[in-house]
Each structure stands twice: as structure tokens, then as C-alpha cells.
N, C-alpha and C positions, 0 to 999 in steps of 0.2 A: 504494500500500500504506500501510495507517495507520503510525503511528509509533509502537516498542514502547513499551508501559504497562509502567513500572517499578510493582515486586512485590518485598516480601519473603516473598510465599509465594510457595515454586515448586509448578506446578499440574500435573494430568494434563487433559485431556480429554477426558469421555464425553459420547459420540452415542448417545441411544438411538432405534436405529430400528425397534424391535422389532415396531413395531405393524400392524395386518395392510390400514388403511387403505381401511376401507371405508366410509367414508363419501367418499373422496376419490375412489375407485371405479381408483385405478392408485398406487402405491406413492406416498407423499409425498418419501420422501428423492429420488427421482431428475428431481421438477418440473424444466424448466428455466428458468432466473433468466436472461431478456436482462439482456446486450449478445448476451453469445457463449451461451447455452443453456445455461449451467454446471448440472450435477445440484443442486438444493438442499442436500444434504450437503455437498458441496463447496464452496458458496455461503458457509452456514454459518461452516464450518472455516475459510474464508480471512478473513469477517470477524473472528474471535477469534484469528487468529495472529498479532496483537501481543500478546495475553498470554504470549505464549512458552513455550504448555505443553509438559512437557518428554518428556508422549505424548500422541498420539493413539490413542484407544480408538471403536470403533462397536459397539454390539451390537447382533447385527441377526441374526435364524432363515434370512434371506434368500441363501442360501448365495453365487445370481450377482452379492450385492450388491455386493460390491468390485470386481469384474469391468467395472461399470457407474456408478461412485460417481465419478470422476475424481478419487481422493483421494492423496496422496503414498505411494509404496511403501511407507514405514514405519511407515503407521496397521495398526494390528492392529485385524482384526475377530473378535470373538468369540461363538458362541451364547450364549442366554438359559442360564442354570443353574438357571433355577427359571421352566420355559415354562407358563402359563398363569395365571402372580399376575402380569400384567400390571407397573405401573408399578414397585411394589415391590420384583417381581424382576427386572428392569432395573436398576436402582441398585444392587443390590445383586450381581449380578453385573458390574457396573462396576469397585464396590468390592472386587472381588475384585483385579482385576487392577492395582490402588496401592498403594503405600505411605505416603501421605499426602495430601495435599486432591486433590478432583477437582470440577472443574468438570462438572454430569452438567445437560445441557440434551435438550430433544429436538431431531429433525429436522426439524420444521416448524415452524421459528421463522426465517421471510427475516429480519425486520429485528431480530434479537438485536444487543446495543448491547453493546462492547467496555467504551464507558463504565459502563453497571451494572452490568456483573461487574465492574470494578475498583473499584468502591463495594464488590462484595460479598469483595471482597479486604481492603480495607480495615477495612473487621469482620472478618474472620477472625484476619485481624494483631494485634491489639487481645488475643487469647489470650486462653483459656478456653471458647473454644464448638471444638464436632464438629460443628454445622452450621450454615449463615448461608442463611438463608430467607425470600426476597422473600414478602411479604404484600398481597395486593391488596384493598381493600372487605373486611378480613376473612377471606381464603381465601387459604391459602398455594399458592406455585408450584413443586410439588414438580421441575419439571422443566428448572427454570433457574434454579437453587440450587449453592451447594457444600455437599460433604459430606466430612469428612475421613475414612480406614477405619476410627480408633474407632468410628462410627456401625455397621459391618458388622455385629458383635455381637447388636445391639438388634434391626437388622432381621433377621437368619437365624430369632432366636427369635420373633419376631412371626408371620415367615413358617412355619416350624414347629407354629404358632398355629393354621394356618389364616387370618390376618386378609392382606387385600389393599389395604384402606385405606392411602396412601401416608401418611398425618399419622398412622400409629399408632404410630410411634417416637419421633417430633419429643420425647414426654416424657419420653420413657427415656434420650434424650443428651441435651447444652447446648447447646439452640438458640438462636439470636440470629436473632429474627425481623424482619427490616426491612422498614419500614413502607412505605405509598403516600406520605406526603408526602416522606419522602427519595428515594424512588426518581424521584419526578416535577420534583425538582431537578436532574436530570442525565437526565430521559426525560421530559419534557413530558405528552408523551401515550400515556407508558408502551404505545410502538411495539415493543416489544425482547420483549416478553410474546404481541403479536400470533402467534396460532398458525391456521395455515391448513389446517383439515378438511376443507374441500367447494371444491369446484367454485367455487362462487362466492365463498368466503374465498378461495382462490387469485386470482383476478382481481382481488377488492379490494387482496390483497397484490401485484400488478404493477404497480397502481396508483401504491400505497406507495412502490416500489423505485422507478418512475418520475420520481416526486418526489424523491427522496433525491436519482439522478443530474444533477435541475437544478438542486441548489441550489449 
């Protein structure tokens, strides 16, 4: 087990698994990650449990999810509150159930790195931003970011909007967007962002985990 990452933010944690995974052609959260065939959600959550959030949150439409997720008793799973604005309403139905920062990544992130999110703690700490938002080549990562629930607000109204676009808040709270060269100081080859849609991004990512466990 990694060794806890001291934080003076204390975090929540959201899984969004909301997604209907058809490209992947059978649910992503529940891939299983060798040694032991752990459900990828699962996988996920234990890599980020030295951040020591202080819940775990899943949102997922998927009702038998928990049933089959291999996830501690005391992750709450919740439906979507706004089902079919996709990433948007995810986050924001996350953000419902915090009261202050949340770690909101998705479920198809094997090799999510404990280390960037405490980079992205580390800006949070620094006060004055509602969200700290890895940036890659110019395209933020709305889905392995923190958001603290000031952000709620912006998004409800967006979504009220009609807009689905996950960046059409970022200007309406204090975003601290962090860049690719920080992030590649402490992720190389920015592994942690790797997200596994198809079939064959899956086996690249077992690849990946492969590697990680020989080194």
C-alpha cells in the first residue's frame, strides 16, 4: 500500500462511472486489473487511498454497480441528477454530495498517479481557485481534476443552459489550470491521464500495469 500523501486539503472522492461504455463494448468500471482481477473501480480507488479522502462517492445509473464494484461498504453510490448532459452532469452531481474539494476523476483511468493529484492539491492549497485543472497540449482534463462545490453554482446554471461542454464553466469560477510541463515532472509520460475506451486501449493498458509491477 502506498504511503499516505500529507494534504492540507481534506478531499472527497468522485468516480464517475456514469458512462454507458460502448465503445468498450462491456462496462469499463468493472475491467479486471491482474494480479487478483480486481474490478477497475476498485483498482482505481485503492491507488488514490493515500490521499485519504474523507468519502468515497461513485456515480454510476448502473444500479448492480456496487453489487459488483469490490468497493469498501462505505463508498456511497449515487445516480446521475442531470442523466443525459453526460460529463457535466456527473460533476456536478458529485458536487452535490460535498462540502468542499473533490477529487472527481473517471473510471477508466488504470494508471491514475496519486503523485499528480497531490501536485493538484498543492495548487489548491495555495487559495483562491474553485478548480485546479490539468491541461494537456492545450485541452483540459475535465475528468481528473479537483473541483471544490463553489464550482456547483456555475455548473447547475450552464446546465440549465442547455450547454454540455465540460470547459463551459472553467470561466465563470477560479480556475488554476496546470500545465503539461508541471504535470510531466512528476508523470513522465503523463500515464495517470491514460484512459482506456476500446478493447485494444484496454490491453495497451495491461501492458502498462505490467510494467509498473516490474519495476
Amino acid at each position: 500500500m502506498a504511503e499516505a500523501i500529507d494534504s492540507t486539503i481534506s478531499l472527497d472522492l468522485v468516480i464517475n462511472a456514469g458512462g454507458e461504455s460502448r465503445r468498450m463494448g462491456r462496462p469499463k468500471a468493472l475491467l479486471p486489473v491482474p494480479p487478483g482481477e480486481t474490478p477497475l473501480v476498485a483498482s482505481l480507488a485503492a491507488r488514490l487511498a493515500c490521499l485519504l479522502p474523507a468519502q468515497q462517492i461513485v456515480v454510476a445509473n448502473d444500479a448492480t454497480l456496487a453489487a459488483q464494484a469490490g468497493l469498501s461498504a462505505q463508498t456511497r453510490f449515487v445516480a446521475d441528477s442531470w442523466p443525459g448532459t453526460g460529463t457535466l452532469g456527473g460533476i456536478a452531481t458529485g458536487l452535490q454530495q460535498v462540502a468542499g474539494w473533490a477529487l472527481v476523476v473517471a473510471c477508466d483511468l488504470p494508471l491514475v498517479s496519486p503523485q499528480v493529484c497531490a501536485l493538484l492539491l498543492r495548487r489548491a492549497a495555495e487559495g483562491g481557485w474553485d478548480a485546479v485543472v490539468p491541461r494537456i497540449g492545450g485541452y483540459p482534463e475535465p475528468l481528473h481534476a479537483l473541483y471544490h462545490r463553489r464550482c456547483l453554482p456555475a455548473i447547475v446554471a450552464r446546465l440549465a443552459q442547455g450547454e454540455r461542454r465540460v470547459v463551459s464553466f472553467m470561466a465563470d469560477v477560479r480556475t488554476c489550470f496546470v500545465e503539461e510541463e508541471a504535470l510531466r515532472a512528476v508523470d513522465p509520460d503523463l500515464r495517470s491521464f491514460f484512459n482506456a475506451n476500446t478493447p485494444e486501449e484496454w490491453q495497451h493498458a495491461l501492458q502498462l500495469l505490467a510494467e509498473e509491477r516490474a519495476l
